[in-house]
SEFIBA-138606 format. One line per 3 residues: their letters; for each residue x, y, z of N, C-alpha, C, O. Coordinates in Angstrom, 2 decimals. Layout:
<sites>
a> X:Y:Z:X:Y:Z:X:Y:Z:X:Y:Z  ... .
</sites>
This chain:
<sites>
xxx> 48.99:-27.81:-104.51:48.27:-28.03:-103.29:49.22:-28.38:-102.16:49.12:-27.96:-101.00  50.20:-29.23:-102.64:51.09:-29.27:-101.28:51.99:-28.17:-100.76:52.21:-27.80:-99.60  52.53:-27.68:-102.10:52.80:-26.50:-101.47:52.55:-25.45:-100.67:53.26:-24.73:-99.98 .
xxx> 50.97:-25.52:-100.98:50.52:-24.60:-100.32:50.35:-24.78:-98.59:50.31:-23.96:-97.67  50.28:-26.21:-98.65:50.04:-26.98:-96.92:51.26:-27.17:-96.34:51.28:-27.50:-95.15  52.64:-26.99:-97.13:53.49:-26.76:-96.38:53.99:-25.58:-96.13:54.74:-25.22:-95.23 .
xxx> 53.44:-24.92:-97.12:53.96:-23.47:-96.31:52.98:-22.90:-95.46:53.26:-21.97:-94.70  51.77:-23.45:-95.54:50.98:-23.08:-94.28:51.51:-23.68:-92.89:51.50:-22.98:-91.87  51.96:-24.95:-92.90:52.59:-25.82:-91.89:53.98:-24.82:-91.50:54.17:-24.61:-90.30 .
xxx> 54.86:-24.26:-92.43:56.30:-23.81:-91.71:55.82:-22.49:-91.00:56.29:-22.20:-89.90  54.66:-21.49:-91.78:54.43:-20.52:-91.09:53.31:-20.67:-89.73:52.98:-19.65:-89.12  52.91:-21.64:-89.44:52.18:-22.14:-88.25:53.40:-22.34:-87.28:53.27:-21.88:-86.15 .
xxx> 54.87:-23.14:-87.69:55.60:-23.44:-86.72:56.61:-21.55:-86.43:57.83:-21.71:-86.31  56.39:-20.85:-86.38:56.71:-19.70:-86.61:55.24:-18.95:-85.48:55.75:-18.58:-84.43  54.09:-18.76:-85.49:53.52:-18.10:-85.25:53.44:-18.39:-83.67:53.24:-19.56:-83.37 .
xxx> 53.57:-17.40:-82.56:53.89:-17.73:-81.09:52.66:-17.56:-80.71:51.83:-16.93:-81.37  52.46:-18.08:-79.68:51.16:-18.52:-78.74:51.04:-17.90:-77.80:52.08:-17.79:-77.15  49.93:-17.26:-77.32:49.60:-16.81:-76.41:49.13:-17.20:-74.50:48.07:-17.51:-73.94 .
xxx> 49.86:-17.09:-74.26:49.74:-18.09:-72.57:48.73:-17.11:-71.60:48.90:-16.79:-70.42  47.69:-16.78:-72.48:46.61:-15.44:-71.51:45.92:-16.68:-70.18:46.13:-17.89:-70.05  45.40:-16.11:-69.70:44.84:-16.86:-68.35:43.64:-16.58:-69.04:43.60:-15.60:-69.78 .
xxx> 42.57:-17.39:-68.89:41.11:-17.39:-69.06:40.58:-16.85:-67.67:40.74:-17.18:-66.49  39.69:-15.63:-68.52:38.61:-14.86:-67.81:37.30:-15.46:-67.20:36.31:-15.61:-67.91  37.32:-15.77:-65.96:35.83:-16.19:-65.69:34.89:-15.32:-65.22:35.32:-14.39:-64.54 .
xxx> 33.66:-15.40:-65.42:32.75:-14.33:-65.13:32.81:-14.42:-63.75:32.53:-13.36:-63.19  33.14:-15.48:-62.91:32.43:-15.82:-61.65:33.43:-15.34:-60.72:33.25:-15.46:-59.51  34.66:-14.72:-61.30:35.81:-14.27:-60.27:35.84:-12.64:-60.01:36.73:-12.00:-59.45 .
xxx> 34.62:-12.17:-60.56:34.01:-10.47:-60.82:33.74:-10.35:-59.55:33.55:-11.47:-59.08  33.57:-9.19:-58.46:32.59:-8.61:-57.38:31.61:-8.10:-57.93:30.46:-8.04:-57.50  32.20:-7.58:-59.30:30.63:-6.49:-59.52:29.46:-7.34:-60.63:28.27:-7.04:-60.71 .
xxx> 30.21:-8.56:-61.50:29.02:-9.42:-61.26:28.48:-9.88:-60.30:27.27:-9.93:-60.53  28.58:-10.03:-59.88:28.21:-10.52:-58.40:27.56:-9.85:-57.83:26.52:-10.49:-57.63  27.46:-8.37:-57.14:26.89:-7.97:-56.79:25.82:-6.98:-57.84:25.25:-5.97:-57.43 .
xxx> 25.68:-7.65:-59.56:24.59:-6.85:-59.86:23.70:-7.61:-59.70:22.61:-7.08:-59.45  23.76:-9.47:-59.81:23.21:-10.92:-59.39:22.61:-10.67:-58.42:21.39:-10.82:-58.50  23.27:-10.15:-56.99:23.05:-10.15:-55.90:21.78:-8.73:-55.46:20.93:-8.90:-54.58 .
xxx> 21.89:-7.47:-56.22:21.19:-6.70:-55.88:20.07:-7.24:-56.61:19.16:-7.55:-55.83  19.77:-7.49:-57.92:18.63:-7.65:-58.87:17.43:-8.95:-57.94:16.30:-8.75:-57.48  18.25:-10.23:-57.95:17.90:-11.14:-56.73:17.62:-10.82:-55.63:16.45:-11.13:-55.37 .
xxx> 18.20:-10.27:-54.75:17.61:-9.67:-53.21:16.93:-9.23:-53.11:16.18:-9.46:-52.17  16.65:-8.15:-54.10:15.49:-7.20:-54.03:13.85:-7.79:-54.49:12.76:-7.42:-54.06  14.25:-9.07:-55.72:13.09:-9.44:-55.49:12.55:-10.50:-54.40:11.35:-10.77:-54.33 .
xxx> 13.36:-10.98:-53.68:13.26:-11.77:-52.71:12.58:-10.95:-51.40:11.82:-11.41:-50.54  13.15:-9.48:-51.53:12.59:-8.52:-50.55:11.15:-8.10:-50.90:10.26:-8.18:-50.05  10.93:-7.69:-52.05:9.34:-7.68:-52.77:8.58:-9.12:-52.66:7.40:-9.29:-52.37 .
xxx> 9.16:-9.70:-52.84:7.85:-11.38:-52.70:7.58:-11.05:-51.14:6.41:-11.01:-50.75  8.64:-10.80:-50.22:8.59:-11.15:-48.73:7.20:-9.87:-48.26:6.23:-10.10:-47.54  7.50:-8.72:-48.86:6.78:-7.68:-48.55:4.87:-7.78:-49.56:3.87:-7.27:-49.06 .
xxx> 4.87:-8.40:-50.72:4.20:-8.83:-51.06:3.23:-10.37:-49.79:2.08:-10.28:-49.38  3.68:-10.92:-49.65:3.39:-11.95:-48.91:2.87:-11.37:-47.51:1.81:-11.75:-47.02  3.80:-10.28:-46.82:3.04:-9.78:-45.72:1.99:-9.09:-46.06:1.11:-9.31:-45.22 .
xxx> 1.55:-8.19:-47.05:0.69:-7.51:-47.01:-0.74:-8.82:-47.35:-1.71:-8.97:-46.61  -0.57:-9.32:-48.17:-1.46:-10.25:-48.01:-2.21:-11.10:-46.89:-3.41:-11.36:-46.75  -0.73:-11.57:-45.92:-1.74:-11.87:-44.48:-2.32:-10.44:-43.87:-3.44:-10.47:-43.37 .
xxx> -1.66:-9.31:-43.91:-2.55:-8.68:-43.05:-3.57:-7.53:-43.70:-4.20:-6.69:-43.06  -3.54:-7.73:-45.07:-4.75:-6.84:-45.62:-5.52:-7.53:-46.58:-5.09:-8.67:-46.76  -6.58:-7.22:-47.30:-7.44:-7.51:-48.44:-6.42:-7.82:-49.47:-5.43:-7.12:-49.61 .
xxx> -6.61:-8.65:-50.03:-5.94:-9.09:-51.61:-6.26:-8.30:-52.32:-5.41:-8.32:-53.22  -7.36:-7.14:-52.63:-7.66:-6.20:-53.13:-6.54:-5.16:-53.58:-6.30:-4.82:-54.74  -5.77:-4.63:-52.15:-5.21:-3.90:-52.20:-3.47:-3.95:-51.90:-2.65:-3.20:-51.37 .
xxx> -3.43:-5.81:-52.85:-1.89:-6.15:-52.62:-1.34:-6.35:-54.01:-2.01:-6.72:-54.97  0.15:-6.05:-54.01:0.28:-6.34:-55.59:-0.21:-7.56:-55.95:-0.44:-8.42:-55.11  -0.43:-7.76:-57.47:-1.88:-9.10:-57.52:-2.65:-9.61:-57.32:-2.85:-10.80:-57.52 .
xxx> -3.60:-8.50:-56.66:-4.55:-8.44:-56.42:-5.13:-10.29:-55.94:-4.34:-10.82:-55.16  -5.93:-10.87:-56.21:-6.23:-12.25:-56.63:-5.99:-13.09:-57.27:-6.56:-14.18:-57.26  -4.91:-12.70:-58.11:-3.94:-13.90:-58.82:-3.16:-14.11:-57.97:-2.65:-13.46:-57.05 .
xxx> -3.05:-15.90:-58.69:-1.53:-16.92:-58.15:-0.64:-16.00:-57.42:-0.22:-15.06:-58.09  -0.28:-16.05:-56.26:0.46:-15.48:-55.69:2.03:-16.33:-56.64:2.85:-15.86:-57.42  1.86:-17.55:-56.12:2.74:-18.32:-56.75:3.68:-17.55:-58.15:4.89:-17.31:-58.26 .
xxx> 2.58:-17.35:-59.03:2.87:-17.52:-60.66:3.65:-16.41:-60.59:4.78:-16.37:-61.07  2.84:-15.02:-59.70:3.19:-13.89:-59.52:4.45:-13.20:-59.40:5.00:-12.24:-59.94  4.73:-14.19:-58.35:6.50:-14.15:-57.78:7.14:-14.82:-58.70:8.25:-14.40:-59.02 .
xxx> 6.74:-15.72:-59.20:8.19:-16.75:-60.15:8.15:-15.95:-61.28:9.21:-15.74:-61.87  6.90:-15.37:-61.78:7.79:-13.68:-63.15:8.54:-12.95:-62.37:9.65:-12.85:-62.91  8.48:-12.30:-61.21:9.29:-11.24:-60.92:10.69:-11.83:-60.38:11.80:-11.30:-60.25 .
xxx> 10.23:-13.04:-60.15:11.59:-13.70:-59.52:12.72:-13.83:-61.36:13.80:-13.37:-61.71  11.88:-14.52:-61.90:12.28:-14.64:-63.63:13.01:-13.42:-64.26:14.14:-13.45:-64.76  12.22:-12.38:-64.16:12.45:-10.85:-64.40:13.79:-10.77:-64.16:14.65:-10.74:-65.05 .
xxx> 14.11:-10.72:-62.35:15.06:-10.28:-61.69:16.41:-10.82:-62.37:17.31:-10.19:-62.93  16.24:-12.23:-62.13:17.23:-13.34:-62.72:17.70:-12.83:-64.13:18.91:-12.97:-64.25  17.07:-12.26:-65.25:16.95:-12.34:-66.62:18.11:-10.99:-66.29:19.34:-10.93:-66.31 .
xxx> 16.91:-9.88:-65.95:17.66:-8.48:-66.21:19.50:-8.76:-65.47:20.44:-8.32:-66.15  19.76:-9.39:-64.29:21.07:-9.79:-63.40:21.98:-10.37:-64.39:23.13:-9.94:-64.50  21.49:-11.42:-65.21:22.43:-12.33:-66.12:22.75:-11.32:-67.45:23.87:-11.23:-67.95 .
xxx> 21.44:-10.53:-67.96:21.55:-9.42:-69.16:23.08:-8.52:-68.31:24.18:-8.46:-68.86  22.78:-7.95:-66.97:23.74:-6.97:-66.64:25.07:-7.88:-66.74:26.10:-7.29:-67.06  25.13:-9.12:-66.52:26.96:-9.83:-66.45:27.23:-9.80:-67.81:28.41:-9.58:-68.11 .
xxx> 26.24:-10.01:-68.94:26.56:-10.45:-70.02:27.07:-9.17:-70.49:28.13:-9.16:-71.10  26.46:-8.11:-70.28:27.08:-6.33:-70.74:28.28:-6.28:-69.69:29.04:-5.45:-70.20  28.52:-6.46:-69.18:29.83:-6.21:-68.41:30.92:-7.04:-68.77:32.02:-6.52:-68.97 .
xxx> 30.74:-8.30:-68.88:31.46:-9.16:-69.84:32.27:-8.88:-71.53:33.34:-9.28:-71.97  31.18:-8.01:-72.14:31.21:-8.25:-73.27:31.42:-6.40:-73.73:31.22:-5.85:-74.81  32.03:-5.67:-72.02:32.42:-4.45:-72.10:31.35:-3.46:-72.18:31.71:-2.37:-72.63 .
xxx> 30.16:-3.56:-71.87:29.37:-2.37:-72.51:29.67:-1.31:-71.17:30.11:-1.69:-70.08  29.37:-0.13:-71.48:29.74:1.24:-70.43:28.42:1.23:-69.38:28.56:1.64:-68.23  27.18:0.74:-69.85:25.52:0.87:-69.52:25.51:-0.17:-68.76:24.73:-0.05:-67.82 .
xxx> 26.15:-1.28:-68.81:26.15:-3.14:-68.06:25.73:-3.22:-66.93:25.84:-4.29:-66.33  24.97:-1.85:-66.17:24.85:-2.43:-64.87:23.33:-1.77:-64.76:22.80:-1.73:-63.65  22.50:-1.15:-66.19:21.76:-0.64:-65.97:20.49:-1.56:-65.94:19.71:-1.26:-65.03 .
xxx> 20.19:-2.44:-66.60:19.25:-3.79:-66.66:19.09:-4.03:-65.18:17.96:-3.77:-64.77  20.19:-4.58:-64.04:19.51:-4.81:-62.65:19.59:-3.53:-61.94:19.18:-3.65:-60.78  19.90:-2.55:-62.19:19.24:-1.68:-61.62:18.30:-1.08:-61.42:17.91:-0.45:-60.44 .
xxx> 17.54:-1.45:-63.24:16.46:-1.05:-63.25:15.42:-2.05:-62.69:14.33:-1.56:-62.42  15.64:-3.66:-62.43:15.03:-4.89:-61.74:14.99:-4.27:-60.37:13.82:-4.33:-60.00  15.79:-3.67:-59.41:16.10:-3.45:-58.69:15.21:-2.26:-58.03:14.52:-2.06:-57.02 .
xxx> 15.56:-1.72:-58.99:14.29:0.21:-58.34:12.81:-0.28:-58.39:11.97:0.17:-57.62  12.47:-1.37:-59.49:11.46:-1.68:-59.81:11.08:-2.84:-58.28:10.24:-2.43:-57.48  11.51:-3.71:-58.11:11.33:-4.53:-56.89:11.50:-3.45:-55.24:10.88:-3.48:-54.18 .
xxx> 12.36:-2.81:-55.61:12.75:-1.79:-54.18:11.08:-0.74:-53.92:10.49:-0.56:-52.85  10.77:-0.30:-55.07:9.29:0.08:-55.15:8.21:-0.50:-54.62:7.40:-0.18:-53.75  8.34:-1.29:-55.21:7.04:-2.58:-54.97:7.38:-3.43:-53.77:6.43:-4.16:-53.45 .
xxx> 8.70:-3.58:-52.84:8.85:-3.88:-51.42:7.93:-2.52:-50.56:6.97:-2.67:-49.80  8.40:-1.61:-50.87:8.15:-0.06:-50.07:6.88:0.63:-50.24:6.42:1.60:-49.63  6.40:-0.07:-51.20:4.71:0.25:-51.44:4.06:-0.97:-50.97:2.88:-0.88:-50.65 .
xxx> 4.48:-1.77:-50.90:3.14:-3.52:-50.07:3.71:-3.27:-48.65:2.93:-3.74:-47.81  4.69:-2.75:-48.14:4.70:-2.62:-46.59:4.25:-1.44:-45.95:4.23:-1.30:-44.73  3.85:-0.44:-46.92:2.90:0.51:-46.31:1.26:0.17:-46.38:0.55:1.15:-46.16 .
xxx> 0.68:-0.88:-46.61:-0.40:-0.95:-47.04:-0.65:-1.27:-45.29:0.13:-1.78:-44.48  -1.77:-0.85:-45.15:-2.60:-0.94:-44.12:-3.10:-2.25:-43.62:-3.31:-2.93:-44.62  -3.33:-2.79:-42.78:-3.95:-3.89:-41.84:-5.60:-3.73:-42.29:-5.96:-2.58:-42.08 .
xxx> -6.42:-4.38:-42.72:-7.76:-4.75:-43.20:-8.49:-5.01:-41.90:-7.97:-5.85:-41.16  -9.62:-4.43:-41.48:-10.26:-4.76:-40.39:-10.77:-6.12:-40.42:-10.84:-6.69:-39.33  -11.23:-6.87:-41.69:-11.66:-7.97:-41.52:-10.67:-9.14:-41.07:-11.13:-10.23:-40.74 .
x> -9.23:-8.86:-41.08:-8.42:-10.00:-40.97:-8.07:-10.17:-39.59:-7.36:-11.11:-39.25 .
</sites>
């Protein structure tokens, strides 16, 4: 047994070390800007959601008569989830890593560009 811990010990003083710099996610642009598109865009959909509501029927706004509230904090959730999924694939090398907020992204960019065409409600 000791033998064995000292020759593990002489070949430890033998084995050279590596002086790599640690990688942070947070020093990326293109994390950053998949964070930044996935997020904006739903921030641009709540905003466009929210106008159509003052100026038309709740009928004919995304969510109809539900929680506006609850409404936005999933898509806000969504956005956030799919943004952190895209750093974690880019991080961890995948070739696809940027497809998760893009797809948050087309999906919120939609749903901004469809609640700001909705029409003004005569009753409001």
């Amino acid at each position: 047994m000791r033998k064995i811990l000292a020759a593990t010990l002489i070949s430890l003083m033998f084995v050279s070390t590596v002086d790599a710099k640690p990688h942070h996610w947070y020093r990326d642009w293109k994390n950053w800007a998949a964070l930044g598109l996935s997020v904006g865009s739903s921030v641009a959909a709540s905003r466009a959601v929210a106008g159509c509501r003052n100026r038309a029927d709740f009928s004919k706004c995304d969510g109809h008569y539900g929680p506006y509230g609850a409404i936005q904090g999933v898509r806000t959730g969504f956005s956030i989830t799919m943004g952190t999924l895209s750093v974690v694939g880019h991080e961890k090398g995948f070739k696809e890593w940027i497809i998760p907020a893009l797809g948050a992204t087309a999906y919120n960019t939609y749903t901004a560009v469809q609640q700001s065409r909705v029409p003004a409600s005569k009753e409001k």
